[in-house]
N, CA, C and O of each residue as an XYZ file, in Angstrom:
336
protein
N      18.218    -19.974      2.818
C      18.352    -18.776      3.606
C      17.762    -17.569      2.863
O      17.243    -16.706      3.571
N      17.771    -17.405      1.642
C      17.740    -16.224      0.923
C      15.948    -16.338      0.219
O      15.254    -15.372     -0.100
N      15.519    -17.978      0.124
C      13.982    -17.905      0.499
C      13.249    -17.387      1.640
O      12.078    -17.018      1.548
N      14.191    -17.345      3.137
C      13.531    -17.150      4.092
C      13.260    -15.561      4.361
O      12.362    -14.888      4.868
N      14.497    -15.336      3.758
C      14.668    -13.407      3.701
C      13.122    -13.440      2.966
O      12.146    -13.135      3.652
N      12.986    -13.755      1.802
C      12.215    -13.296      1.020
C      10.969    -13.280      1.668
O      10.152    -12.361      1.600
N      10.821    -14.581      2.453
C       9.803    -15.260      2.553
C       8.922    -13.889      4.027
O       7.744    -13.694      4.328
N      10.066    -13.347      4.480
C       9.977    -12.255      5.936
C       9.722    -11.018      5.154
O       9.018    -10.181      5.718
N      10.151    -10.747      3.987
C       9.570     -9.586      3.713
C       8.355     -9.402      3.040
O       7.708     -8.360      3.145
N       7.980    -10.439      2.295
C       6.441    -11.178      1.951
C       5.612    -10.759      3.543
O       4.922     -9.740      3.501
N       5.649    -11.182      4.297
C       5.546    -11.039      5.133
C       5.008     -9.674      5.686
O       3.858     -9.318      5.943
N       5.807     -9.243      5.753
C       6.091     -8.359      6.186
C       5.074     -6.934      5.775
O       4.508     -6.138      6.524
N       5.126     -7.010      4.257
C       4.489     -6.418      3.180
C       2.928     -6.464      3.585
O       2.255     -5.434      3.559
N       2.478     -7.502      3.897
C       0.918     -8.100      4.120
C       0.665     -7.568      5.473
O      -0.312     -6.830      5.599
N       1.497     -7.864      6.644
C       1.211     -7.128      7.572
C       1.259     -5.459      7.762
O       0.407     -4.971      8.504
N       1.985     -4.797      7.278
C       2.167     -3.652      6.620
C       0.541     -2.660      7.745
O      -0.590     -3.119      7.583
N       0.655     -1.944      8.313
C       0.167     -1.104      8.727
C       0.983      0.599      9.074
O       2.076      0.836      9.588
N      -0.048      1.518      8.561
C       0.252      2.632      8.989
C       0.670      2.857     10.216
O       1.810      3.257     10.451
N      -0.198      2.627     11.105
C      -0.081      3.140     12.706
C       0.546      4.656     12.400
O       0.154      5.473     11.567
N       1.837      4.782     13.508
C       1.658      6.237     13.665
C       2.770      6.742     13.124
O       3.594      7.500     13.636
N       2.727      6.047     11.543
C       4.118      6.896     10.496
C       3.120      7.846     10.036
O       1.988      8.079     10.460
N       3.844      8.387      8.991
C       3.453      9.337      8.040
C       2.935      8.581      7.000
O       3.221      7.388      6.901
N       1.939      9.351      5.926
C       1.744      8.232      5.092
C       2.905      8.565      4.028
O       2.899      7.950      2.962
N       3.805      9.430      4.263
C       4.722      9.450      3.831
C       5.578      8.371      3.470
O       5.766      7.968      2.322
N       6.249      7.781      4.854
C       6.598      6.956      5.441
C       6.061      5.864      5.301
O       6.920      5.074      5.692
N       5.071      5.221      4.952
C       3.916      3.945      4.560
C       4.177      4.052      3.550
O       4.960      3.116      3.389
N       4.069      4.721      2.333
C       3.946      4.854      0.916
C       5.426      4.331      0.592
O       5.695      3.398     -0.165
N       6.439      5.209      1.399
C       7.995      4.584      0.451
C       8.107      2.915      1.377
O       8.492      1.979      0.677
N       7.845      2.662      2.570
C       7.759      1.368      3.364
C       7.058      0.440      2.183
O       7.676     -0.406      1.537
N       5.904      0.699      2.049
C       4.952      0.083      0.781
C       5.647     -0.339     -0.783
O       5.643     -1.417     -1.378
N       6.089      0.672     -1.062
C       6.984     -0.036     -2.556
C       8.103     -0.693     -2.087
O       8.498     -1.702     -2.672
N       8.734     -0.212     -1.002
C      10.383     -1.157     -0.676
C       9.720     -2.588     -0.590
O      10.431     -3.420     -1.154
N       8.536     -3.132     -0.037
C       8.469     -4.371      0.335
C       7.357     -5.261     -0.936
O       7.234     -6.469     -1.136
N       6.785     -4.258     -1.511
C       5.976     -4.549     -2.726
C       7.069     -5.046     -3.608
O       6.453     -5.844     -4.315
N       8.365     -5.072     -4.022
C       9.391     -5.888     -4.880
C       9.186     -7.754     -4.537
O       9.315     -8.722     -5.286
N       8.760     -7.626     -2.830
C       9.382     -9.234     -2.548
C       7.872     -9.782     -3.000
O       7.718    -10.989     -2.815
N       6.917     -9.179     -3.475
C       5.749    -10.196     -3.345
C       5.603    -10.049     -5.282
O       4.531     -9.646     -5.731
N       6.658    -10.379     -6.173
C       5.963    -10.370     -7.403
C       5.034    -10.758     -8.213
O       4.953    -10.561     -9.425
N       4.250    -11.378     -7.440
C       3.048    -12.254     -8.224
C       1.952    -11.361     -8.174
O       0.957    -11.587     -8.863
N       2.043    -10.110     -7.241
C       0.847     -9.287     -7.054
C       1.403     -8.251     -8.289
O       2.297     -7.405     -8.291
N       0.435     -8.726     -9.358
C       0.542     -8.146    -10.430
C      -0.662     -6.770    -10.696
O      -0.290     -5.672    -11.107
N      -1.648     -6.991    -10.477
C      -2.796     -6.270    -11.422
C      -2.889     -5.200     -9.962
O      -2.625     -5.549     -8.812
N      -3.198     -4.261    -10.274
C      -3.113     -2.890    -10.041
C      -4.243     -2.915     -8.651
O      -4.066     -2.603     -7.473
N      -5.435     -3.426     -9.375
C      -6.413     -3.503     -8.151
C      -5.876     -4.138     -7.177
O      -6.016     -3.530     -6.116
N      -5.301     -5.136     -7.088
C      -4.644     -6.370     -5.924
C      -3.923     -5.151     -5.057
O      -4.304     -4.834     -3.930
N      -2.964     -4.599     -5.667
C      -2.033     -3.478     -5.131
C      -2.886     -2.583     -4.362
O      -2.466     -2.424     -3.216
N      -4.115     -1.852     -4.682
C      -4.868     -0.555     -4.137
C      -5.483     -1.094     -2.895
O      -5.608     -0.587     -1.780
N      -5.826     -2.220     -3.359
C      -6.247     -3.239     -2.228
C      -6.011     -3.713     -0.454
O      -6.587     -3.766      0.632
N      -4.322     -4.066     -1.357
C      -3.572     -4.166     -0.097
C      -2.927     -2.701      0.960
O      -2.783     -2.527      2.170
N      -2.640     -1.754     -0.456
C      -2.430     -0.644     -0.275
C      -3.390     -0.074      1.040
O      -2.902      0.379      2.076
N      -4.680     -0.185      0.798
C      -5.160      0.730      1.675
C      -5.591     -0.326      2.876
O      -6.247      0.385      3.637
N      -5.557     -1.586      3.401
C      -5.440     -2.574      4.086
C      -4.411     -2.154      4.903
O      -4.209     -2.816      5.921
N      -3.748     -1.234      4.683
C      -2.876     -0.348      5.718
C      -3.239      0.273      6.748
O      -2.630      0.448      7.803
N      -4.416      0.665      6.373
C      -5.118      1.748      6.814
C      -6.345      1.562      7.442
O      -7.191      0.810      6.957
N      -6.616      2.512      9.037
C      -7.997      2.134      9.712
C      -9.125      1.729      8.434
O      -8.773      1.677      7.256
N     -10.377      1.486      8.851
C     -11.020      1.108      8.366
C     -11.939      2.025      7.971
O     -12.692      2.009      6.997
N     -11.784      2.892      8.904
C     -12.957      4.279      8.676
C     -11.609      5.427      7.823
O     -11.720      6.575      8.253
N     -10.963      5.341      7.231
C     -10.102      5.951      7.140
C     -10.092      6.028      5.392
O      -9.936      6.980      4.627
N     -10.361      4.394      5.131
C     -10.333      3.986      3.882
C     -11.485      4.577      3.413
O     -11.467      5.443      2.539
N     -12.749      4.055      4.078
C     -13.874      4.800      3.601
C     -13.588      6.243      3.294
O     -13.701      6.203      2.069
N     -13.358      7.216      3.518
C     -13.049      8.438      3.176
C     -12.237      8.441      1.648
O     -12.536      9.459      1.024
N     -11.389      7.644      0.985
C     -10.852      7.881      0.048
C     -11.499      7.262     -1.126
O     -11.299      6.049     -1.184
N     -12.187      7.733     -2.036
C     -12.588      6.659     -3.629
C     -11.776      6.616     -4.275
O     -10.742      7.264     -4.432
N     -12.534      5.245     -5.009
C     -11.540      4.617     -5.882
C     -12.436      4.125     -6.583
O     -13.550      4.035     -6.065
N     -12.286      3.752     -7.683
C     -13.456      3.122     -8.927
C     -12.220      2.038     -9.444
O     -11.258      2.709     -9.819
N     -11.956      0.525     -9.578
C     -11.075      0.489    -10.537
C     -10.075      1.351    -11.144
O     -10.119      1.723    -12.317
N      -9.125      1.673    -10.261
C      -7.758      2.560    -10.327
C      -6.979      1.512    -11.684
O      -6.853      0.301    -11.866
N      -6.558      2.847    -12.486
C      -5.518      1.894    -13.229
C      -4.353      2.097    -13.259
O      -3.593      1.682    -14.134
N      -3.960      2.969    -12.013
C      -2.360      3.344    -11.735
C      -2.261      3.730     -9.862
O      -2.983      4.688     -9.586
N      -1.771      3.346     -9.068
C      -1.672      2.806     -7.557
C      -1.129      4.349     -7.547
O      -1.628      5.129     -6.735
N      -0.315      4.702     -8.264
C       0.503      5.793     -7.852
C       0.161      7.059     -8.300
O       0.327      8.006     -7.532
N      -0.468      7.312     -9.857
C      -1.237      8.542    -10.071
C      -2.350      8.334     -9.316
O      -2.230      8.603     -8.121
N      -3.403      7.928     -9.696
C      -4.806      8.017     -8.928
C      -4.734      7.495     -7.621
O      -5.363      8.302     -6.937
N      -4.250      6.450     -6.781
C      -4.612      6.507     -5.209
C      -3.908      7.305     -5.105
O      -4.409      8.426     -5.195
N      -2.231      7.232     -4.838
C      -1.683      7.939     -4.163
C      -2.026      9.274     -4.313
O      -2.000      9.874     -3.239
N      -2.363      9.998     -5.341
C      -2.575     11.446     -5.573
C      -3.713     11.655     -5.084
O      -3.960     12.835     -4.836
N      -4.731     10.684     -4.793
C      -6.120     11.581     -4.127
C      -5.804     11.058     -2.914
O      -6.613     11.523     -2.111
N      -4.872     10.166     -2.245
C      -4.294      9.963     -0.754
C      -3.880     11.671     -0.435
O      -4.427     12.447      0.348
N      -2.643     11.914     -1.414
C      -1.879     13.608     -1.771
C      -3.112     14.670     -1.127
O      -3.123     15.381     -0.122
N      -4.081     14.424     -2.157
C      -5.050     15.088     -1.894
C      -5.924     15.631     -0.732
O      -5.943     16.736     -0.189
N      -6.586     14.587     -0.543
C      -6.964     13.873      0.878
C      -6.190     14.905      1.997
O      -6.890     15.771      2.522
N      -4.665     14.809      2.382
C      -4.109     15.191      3.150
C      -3.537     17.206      2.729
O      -3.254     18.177      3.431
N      -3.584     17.061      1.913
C      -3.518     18.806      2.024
C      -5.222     18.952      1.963
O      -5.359     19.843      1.125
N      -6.077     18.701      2.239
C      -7.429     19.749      2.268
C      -7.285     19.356      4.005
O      -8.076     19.841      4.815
């Protein structure tokens, strides 16, 4: 039973789309469900899926070079991004 929980929020995590939250709202959604998938270790995998959230023309708008922190560098030029 407690594989299957896991197994739904795995899940869950991968399907993971913005639509019409905040990315507020995506970002804390995003780490609550990023706990159940621990094997996604290395940072790129994370920025990856991270922005796999997100339209496609949407992503294009944000760079990224080999990020070596999901949360200073994307999220802060995501930060960014949205106050200009």
């Amino acid at each position: 039973m407690l594989e299957r929980y896991y197994n739904s929020k795995a899940k869950e995590f991968y399907e993971l789309k913005i639509g019409p939250m905040t990315y507020e709202v995506y970002i804390t959604k995003f780490f609550k469900l990023l706990r159940y998938v621990p094997y996604l270790k290395y940072e790129k995998d994370k920025v990856q899926r991270f922005f796999k959230g997100f339209p496609l023309a949407f992503r294009y708008r944000i760079e990224y070079d080999e990020p070596q922190s999901l949360v200073e560098e994307v999220i802060g030029k995501l930060n960014h991004f949205y106050e200009n």
